[in-house]
N, C-alpha and C positions, 0 to 999 in steps of 0.2 A: 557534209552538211545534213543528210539524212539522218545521221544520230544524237543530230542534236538536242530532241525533243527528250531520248531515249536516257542523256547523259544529264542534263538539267534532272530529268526526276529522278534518279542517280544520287545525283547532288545534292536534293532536297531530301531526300531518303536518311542522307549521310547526316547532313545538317541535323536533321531532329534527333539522329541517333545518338549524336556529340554533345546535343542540347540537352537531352536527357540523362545521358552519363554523365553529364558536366566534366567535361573532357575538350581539347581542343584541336584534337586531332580523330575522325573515323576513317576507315577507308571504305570505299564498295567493296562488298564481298560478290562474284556472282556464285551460283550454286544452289541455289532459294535456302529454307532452313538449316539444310546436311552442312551447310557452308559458314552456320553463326557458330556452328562447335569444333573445337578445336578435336578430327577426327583420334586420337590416342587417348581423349578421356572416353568422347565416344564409345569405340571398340574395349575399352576396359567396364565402363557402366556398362554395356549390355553381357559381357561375359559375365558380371556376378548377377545381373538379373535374369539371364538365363541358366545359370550355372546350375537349379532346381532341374532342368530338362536335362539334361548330360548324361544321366542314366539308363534314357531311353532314346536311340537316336533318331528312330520316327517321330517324336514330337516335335523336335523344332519346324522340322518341316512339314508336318501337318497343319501346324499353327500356321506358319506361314503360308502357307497356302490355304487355306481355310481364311487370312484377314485378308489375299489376295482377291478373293469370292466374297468377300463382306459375309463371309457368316453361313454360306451356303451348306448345305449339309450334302445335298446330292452333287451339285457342281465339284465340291471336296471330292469325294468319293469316286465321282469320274478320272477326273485330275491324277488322282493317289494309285489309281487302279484297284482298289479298296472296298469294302461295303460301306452305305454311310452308319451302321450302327459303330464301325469300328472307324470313324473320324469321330463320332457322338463320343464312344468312351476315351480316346486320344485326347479331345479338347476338355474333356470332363478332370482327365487326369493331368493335365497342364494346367487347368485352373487351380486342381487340390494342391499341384508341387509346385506353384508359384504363388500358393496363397490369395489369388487376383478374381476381380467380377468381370469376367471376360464381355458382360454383357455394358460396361462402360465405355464409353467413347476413349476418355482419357486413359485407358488402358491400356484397349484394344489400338492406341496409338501410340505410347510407350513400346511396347512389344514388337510392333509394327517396325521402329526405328532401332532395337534394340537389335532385331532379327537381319534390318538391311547389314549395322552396325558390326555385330556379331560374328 
């Protein structure tokens, strides 16, 4: 009986999902986002969006740790055990070899999910 508050907004959730697909079947997924993609497309999108960093293999995880810190330069540099000039020229050279404006939201969240994904 205590879930039941928990399972109705569930069900409403699902309802507009079905209403919107015009579909007559949703189910709950739980998981939050990671959970509306079907994880094999996932992990194949993020290997060719990452596929630009493969050459160096301190970048992915610079990046990712660097969007772990939101951006921080010194916090990075602790983390990495590293200078932060040399997380500055890492992310400088993962924005050249991905082409991307690191300083976007919608990016820096792409990446973000690409790197969980990855």
């Amino acid at each position: 009986p205590g879930d039941l508050a928990a399972a109705d907004a569930q069900a409403a959730r699902a309802l507009r999902r079905a209403e919107a697909a015009h579909t007559g079947l949703v189910r709950h997924r739980t998981g939050g986002f990671a959970a509306l993609v079907d994880a094999e497309e996932a992990a194949a999108h993020a290997r060719a969006l990452l596929a630009p960093l493969a050459q160096a293999p301190a970048l992915p995880e610079t990046l990712r740790v660097w969007l772990s810190l939101h951006g921080s330069w010194d916090r990075t540099a602790a983390a990495l055990g590293v200078h932060r000039n040399t997380v500055r020229q890492r992310i400088a050279r993962c924005a050249a070899l991905l082409d991307a404006d690191l300083d976007d939201p919608e990016t820096r969240m792409e990446l973000w999910f690409a790197l969980r994904w990855g």
